[in-house]
C-alpha positions as CSV (number, residue, x, y, z in Angstrom):
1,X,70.8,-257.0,-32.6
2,X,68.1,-255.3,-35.3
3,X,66.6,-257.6,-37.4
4,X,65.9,-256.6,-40.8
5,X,62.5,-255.7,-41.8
6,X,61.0,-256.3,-45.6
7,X,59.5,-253.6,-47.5
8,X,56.0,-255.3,-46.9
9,X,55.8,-254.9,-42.9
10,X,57.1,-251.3,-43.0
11,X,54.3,-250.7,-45.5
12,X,51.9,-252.2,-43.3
13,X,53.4,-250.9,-40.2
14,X,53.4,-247.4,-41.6
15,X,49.6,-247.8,-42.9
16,X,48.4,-249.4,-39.9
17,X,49.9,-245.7,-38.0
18,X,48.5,-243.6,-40.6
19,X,45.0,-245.3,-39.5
20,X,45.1,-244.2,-36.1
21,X,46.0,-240.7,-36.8
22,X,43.2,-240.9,-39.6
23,X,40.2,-242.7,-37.4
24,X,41.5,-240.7,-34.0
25,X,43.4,-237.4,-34.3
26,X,45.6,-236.7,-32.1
27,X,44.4,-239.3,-29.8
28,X,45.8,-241.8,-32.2
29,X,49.5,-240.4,-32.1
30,X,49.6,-241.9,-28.6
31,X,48.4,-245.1,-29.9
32,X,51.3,-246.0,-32.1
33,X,53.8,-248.5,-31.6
34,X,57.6,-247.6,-31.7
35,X,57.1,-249.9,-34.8
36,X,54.6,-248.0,-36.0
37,X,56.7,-244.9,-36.0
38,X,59.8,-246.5,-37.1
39,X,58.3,-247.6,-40.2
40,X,56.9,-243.9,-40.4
41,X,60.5,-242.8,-40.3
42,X,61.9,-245.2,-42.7
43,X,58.9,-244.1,-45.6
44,X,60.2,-240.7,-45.2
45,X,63.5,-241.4,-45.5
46,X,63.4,-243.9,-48.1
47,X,61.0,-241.4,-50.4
48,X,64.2,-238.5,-50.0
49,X,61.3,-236.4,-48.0
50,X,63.8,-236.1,-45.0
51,X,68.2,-237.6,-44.4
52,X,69.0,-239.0,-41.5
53,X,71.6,-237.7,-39.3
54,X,74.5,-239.3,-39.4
55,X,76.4,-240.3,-36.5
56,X,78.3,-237.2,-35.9
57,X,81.5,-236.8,-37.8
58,X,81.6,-240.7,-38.3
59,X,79.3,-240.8,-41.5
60,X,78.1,-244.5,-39.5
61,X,74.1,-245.2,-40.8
62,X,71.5,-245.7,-37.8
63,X,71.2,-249.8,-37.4
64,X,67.1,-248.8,-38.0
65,X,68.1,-248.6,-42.1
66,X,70.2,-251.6,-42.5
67,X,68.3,-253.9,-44.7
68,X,69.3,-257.2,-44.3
69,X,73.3,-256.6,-43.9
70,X,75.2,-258.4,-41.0
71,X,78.5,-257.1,-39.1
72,X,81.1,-258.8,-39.6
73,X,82.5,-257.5,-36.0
């Protein structure tokens, strides 16, 4: 199960990845954590920059965006 993340650890998450590209180069893209990139990917969803795909023809969100919901399966 994905725990939900607050909008305070992807921040930091997403900073701390932007430092390693910034103080290495392309070095520092094989440095992140898949945290690290996830949080990447949820900033540039979340400021309408890029949509995610969709489960195809179901219209069912990736479990990575779910903020805090819980199935009820």
């Amino acid at each position: 199960m994905v725990e939900p993340v607050n909008a305070a650890e992807v921040r930091r998450l997403a900073k701390s990845a932007i430092d390693k590209v910034d103080l290495h180069g392309k070095r520092g893209i094989t440095l992140l954590s898949m945290q690290e990139i996830e949080a990447l990917v949820m900033i540039a969803v979340l400021s309408g920059l890029l949509t995610p795909r969709c489960d195809a023809g179901t219209g069912t969100e990736t479990t990575m965006f779910k903020t805090g919901e819980t199935s009820s399966e």
